[in-house]
N, C-alpha and C positions, 0 to 999 in steps of 0.2 A: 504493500500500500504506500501510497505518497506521504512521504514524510510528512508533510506540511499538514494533511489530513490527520495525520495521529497526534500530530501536536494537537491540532484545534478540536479535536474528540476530547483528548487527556484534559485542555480547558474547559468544558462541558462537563467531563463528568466531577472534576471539583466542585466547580459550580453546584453542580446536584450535592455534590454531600457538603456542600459547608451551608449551603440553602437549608437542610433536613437536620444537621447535627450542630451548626456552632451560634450560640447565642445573639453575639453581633450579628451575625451573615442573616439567620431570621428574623428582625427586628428591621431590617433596612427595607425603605421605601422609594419609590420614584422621586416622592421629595426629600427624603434625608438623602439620599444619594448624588442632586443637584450639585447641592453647593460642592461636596467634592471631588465630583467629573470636571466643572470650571478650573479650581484647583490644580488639579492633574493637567489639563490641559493648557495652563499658563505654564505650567513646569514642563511639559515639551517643547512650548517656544521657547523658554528659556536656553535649553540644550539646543535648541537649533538656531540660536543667537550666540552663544558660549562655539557652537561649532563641535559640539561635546557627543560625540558620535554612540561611546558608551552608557553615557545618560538617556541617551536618546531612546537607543533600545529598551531600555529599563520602563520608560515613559510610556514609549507605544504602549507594551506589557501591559502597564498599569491599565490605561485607557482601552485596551480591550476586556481586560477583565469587566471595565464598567461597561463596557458594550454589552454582554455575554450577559451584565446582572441582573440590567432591563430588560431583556428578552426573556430572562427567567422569571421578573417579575410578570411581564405581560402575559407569561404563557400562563401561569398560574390566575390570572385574572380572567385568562379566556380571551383577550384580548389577540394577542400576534405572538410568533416562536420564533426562533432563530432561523427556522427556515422560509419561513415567510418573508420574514426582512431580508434576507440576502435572494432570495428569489426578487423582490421587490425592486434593490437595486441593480441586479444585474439585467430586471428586464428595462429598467428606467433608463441604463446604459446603453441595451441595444437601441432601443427607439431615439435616443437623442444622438445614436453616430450613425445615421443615417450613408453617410460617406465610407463608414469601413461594414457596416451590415445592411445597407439596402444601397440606392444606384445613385445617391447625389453625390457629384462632385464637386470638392474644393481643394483649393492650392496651398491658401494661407490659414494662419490661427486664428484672426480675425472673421474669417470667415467663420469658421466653425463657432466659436462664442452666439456669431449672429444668430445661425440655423438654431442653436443651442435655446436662444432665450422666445425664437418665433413659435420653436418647439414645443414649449411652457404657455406660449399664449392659446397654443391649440388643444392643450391638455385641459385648456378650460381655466386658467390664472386670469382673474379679471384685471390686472392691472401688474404693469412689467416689474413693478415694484413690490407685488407681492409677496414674492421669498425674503424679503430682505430683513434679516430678524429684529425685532423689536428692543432686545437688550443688549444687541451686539455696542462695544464701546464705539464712542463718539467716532474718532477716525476712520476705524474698521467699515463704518456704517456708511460714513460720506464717501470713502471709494466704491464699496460694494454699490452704492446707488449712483454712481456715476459709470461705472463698468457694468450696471443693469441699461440703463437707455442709451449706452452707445451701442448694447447690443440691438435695437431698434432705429441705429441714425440719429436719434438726437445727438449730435456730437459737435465741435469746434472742427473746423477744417483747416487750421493752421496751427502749430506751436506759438507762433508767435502775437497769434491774437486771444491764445490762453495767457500769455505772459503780461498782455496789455491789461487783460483785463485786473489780472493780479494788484498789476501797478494801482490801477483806477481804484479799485476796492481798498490798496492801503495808502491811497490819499482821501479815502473819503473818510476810512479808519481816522486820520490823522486829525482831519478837519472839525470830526467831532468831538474827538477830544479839545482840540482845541479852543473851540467853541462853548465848553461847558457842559455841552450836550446831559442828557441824564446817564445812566448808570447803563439801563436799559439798553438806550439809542447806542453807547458807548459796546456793550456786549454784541448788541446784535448785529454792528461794524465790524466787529473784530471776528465772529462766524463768517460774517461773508469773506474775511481776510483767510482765515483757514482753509474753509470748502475751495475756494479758488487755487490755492496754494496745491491742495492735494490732486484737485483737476489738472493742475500743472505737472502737476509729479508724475502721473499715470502717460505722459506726450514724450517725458524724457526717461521713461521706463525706469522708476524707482516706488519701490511700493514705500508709502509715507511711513506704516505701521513698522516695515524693518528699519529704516531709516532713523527714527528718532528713538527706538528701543536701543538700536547701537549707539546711539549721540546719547542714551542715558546713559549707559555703559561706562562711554571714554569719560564720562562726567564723574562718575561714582570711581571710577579708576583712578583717574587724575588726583581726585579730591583728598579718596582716602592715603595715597602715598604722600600726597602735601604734609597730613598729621602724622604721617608717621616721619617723614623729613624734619618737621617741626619738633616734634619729640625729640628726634635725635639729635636737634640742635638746642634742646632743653628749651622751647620755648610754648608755653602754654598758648593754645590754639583761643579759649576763649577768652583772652586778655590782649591778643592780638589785635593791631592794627590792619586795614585793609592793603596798607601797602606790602606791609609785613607778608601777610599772607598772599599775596600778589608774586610776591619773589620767588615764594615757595611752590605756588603754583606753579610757577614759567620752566622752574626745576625739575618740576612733577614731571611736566609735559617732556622736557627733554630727553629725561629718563627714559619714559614710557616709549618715544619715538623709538630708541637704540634696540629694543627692543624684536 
């Protein structure tokens, strides 16, 4: 038998006995289960920001056991089994690659994205923006919803009049502030400064969400060698001046470059 099958049997029949025999395992719910699938699931971007190949493995792991737990919960509800859902996505798969299992042809990725989301309008999605989950975080959401309607044409046909519009949006950002403007008028400038920024990002192919998870990164990198610089040069971090700590920074950074 295929390897791969005897692994995911051997995760199945855990499942059943830690479902039947261990206290924890029967006590968990679809919603006690929630918050620590998110969890798990920020801990695999982590390792795949880290670059961390054997965390990463670990993480999948994790995250299918929570896949495998749901199903177990649903089967028991009467609701769907493990074979239903993957029956479900593989048939969801053939019908939307219409180009490798039925006779459309396309050249580019673009392409297929399109087919992809016209696909979704014919399954019956009243609105192209349907799928776009409700508590995904702020960034994740303004790309996914911009990479949803270019799947239908609404889109900018130049970089350079995404970049225009940026400018325009953080002069109007600017203008309100300057102005006084209220809190509000102030916040709701500076969304349309971001949304636009992230539209920009998708023209010069950067996804926004990896982008500034690594700008945290080199940040918390930087910062924290500074204190440990600082220590070493016996000087207490919160008695510090900005200049002070400015030095130690520019040190951090050097370090870290050589690297």
């Amino acid at each position: 038998m295929d390897e791969r099958l005897v692994a995911f049997e051997r995760l199945l029949n855990i499942m059943d006995e830690l479902r039947e025999k261990c206290p924890w395992d029967k006590k968990q719910t679809l919603e006690s289960l929630r918050h620590l699938t998110i969890e798990e699931t920020y801990e695999l971007a982590d390792a795949i920001t880290d670059n961390d190949l054997e965390s990463l493995k670990g993480e999948i792991g994790d995250l299918m056991l929570h896949m495998v737990f749901y199903c177990k919960i649903g089967q028991e509800k009467g609701a769907f089994e493990i074979t239903s859902v993957l029956d479900g996505i593989c048939d969801k798969l053939v019908h939307r690659h219409p180009h490798i299992y039925g006779d459309v042809e396309v050249t580019t990725e673009e392409e297929v994205k399109e087919n992809w989301e016209k696909l979704k309008l014919k399954e019956g999605k009243t609105s192209v923006l349907e799928g776009v989950p409700k508590s995904l975080p702020s960034m994740v959401k303004a790309a996914r919803i911009q990479e949803k309607v270019k799947g239908i044409g609404f889109e900018w046909e130049k970089r350079e009049d995404v970049w225009a519009k940026v400018e325009e949006e953080i002069q109007e950002l600017s203008e309100e502030v300057e102005s006084g403007a209220s809190q509000e008028k102030i916040e709701d400038e500076f969304g349309d400064v971001m949304f636009s920024l992230i539209n920009y990002a998708r023209f010069i192919n950067v996804n926004p969400e990896n982008a500034l998870s690594k700008t945290n990164k080199k940040f918390i990198d930087r910062f924290q060698l500074m204190e440990v610089l600082m220590k070493e040069a016996d000087i207490p971090i919160e008695v510090a001046n900005l200049e002070t700590m400015d030095i130690y920074w520019d040190k951090a950074k050097i370090q870290l470059r050589k690297k």
